[in-house]
N, C-alpha and C positions, 0 to 999 in steps of 0.2 A: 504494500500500500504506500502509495506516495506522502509526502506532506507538502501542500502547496503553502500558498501565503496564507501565511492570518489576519493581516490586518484587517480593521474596519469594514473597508468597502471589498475587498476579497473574500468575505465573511459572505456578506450580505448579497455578493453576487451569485456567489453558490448557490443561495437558496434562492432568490430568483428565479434564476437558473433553469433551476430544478422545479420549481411553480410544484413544489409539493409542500412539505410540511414541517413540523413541529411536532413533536411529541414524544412521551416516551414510551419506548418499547425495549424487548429485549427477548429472545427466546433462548434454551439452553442446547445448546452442544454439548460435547463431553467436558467433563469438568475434574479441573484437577482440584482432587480431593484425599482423602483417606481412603484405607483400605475395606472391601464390602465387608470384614468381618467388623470395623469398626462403626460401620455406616448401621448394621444389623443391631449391633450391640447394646443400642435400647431399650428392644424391644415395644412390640404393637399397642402397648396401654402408655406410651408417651405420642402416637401420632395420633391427629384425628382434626375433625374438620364439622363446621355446623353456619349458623346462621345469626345474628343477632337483629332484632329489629328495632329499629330508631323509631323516637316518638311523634313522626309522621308517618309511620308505619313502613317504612322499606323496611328489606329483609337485607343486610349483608353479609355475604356469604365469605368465610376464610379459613384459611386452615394452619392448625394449630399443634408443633411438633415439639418435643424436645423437653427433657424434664420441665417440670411445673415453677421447681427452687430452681431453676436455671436464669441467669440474666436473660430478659426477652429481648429479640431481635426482631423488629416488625419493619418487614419491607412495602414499598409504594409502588404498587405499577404507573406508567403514565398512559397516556390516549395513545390507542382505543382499544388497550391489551386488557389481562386478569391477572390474577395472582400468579399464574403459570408463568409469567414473566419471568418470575426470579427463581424458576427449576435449578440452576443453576447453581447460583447461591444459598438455596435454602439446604439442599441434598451438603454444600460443602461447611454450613457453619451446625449443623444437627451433627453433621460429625465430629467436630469441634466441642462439642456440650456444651452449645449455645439452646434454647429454646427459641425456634424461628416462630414467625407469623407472616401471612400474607393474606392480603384481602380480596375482594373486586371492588374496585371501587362503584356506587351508585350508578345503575345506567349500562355497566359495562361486566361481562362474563355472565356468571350467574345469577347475580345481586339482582335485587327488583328492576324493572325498565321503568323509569321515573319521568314524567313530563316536569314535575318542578325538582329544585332543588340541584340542579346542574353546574355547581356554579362553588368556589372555593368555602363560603363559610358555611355553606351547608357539608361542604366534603369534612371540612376539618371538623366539624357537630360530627358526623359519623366517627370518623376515627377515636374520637372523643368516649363514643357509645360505645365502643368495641373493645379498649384499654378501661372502659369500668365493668364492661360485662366480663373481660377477663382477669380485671384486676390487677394489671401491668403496672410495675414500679420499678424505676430507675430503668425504661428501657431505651435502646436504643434506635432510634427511626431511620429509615435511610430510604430516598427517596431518587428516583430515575426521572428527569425530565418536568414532566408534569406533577408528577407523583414527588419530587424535592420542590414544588410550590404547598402542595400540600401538606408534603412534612414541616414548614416555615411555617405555615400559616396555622399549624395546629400546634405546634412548639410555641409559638409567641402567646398560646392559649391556654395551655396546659396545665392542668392541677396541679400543686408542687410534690417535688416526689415522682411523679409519672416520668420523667425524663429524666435520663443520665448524658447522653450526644445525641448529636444530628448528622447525618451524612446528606451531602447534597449531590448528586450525580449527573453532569450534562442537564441542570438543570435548570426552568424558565424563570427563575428568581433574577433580580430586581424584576422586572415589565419587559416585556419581548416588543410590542407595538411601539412605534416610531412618534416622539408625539416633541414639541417646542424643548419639553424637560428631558427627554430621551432621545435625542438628535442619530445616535445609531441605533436605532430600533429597524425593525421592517416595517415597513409602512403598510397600513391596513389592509393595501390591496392582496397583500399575499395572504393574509387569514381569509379574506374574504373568498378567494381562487380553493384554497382549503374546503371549503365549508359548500362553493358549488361543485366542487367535485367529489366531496362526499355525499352528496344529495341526487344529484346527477346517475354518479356510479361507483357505489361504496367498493363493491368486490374489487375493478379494476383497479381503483384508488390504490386499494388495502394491499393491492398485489407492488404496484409501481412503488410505493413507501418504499418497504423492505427489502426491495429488488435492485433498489438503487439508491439515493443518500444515505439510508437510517444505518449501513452497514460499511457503507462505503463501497458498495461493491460497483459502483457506479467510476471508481478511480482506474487507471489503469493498469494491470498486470494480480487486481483485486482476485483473490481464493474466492468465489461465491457458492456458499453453502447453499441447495435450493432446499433443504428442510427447514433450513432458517426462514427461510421467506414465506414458505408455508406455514411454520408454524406460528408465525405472526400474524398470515390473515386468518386461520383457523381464530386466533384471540379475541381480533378484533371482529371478526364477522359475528362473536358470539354477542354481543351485545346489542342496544339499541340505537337505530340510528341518528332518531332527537335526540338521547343522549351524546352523541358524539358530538351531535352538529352541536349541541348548547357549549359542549364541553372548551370547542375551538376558542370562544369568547373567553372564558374562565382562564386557556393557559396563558392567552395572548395580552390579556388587557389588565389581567390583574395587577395592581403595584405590589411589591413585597417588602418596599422600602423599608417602612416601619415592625412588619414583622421580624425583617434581619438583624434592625435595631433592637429591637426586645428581647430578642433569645439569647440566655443567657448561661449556657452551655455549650461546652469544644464543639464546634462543628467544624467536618471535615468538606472539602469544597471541592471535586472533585469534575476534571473536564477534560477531552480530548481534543486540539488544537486544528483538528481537521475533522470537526464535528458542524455535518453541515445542514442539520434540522436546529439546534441553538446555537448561532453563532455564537463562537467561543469569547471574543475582543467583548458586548457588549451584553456578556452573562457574568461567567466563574470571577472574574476578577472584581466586577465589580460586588458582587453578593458577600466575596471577602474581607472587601474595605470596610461595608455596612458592619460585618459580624462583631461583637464585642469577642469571641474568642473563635474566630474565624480563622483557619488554616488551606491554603490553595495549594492544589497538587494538580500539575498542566500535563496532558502524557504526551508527547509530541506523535502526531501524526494517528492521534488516534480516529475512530468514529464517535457519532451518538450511540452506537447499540456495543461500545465497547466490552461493557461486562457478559455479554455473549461471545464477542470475536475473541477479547483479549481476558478471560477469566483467572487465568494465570497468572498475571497480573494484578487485574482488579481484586479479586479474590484475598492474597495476603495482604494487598494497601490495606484493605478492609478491617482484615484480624491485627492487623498492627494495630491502630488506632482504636478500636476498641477494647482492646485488652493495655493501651499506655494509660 
């Protein structure tokens, strides 16, 4: 995979470009992990999986591994995937004797199809419902893309206690939209192209994503996995399509300014420089300056769907910083 420019308008050109998207995604490959005798070694009354219903009545659906006295680890998928997102990650810190979680979020995989509620503070209200119905303390969140706005924006809201860190991954923290105060942002037109082309024709959409910027595989002399592309629009095809289209609004326009401001726990900031669904110039660095314990880690030449391509990698950044 190559690494072109990053700057600014090289950033922004990419995704242009490319007149696709934003979001986060991720499916798993093989993962380097522990050994299956280790991976086994829990045993079947530590995995399992259910539903929680929020007091608008959705149902969100996650699933929930790894001792109970374990530190919990609760991952975010971003648009238009499910918890299967983090296959990946979740098989490699259960081996670790971490207690993993993963959700779907509202709208998307299994979770209720929602016509209201699309939209960040209703997400982080959910997340909120799911860390009391599980009873999670001092955990750590970590969030892909869309899914690291939501981790911000439920961090700057969090019960005390409920949190230990943040991880933020390729994700659309400060504001992704182009506006007087965000001078490198994309300009609305490309969410708006987003949003008729997932209306238009979600499946081709959902195919082109994955098939091309979200993995990079759109670069030249790029490996392209074709289970990977599949198994991202199996994700995203499972959900609803108002949900997605509301969704596009929520990644794009949200500010996080102030939620970056208020979180008051090590978050790690974590981006690939040749990630060309969040340009890189006008996300990760700045979401590190806001952080009061904010730490940025740049991978040079990476993608957005890095923790799929490059797990190897991402994978022990991960277990570093959780376990310092």
């Amino acid at each position: 995979m190559t690494n072109p420019s990053t700057d600014d308008g090289a950033s922004r050109r990419d995704v242009l470009a490319v007149g696709l998207g934003l979001a986060a995604f991720a499916v798993a490959p093989p993962f380097a992990t522990a050994s299956a005798a280790t991976l086994s070694s829990h045993g079947a009354k530590t995995m399992s999986s259910g539903y929680v219903t929020t007091k608008d009545g959705t149902q969100i659906y996650y699933k929930d591994w790894g001792p109970k006295t374990a530190q919990p680890v609760v991952f975010h998928h971003g648009w238009p995937l499910t918890a299967d997102d983090w296959d990946n990650q979740m098989m490699f810190f259960y081996a670790q004797g971490f207690r993993v979680i993963a959700h779907d979020r509202r709208g998307h995989g299994r979770s209720s199809q929602t016509d209201t509620g699309n939209e960040m503070d209703t997400y982080a209200a959910d997340v909120a419902a799911l860390t009391d119905h599980l009873d999670l303390k001092n955990a750590i969140h970590v969030g892909h893309s869309t899914g690291g706005g939501e981790v911000i924006h439920y961090v700057a809201r969090a019960k005390p206690g409920r949190v230990a860190k943040a991880v933020l991954i390729g994700a659309v923290p400060p504001i992704m939209v182009k506006s007087d105060k965000n001078p490198g942002g994309l300009p609305l037109e490309v969410f708006d192209g987003f949003r008729a082309a997932t209306a238009a024709n979600r499946a081709q959409f959902f195919f082109d994503v994955p098939a091309g910027p979200f993995y990079g595989y759109n670069r030249p002399g790029a490996k392209v996995d074709q289970g990977v592309i599949w198994n991202w629009w199996r994700q995203g095809m499972a959900g609803s399509i108002k949900a997605h289209y509301d969704c596009i609004k929520a990644f794009s326009e949200t500010d996080f300014t102030e939620d970056l401001q208020k979180a008051d726990v090590p978050v790690l900031v974590m981006h690939g420089d040749d990630d060309q669904i969040v340009p890189y110039a006008d996300s990760a660095p700045l979401s590190a300056k806001l952080l009061k314990k904010g730490t940025l880690k740049t991978y040079k030449g990476l993608p957005h769907g890095m923790c799929t391509t490059h797990p190897e990698i991402i994978n022990p950044d991960l277990l570093a910083f959780f376990k310092a």
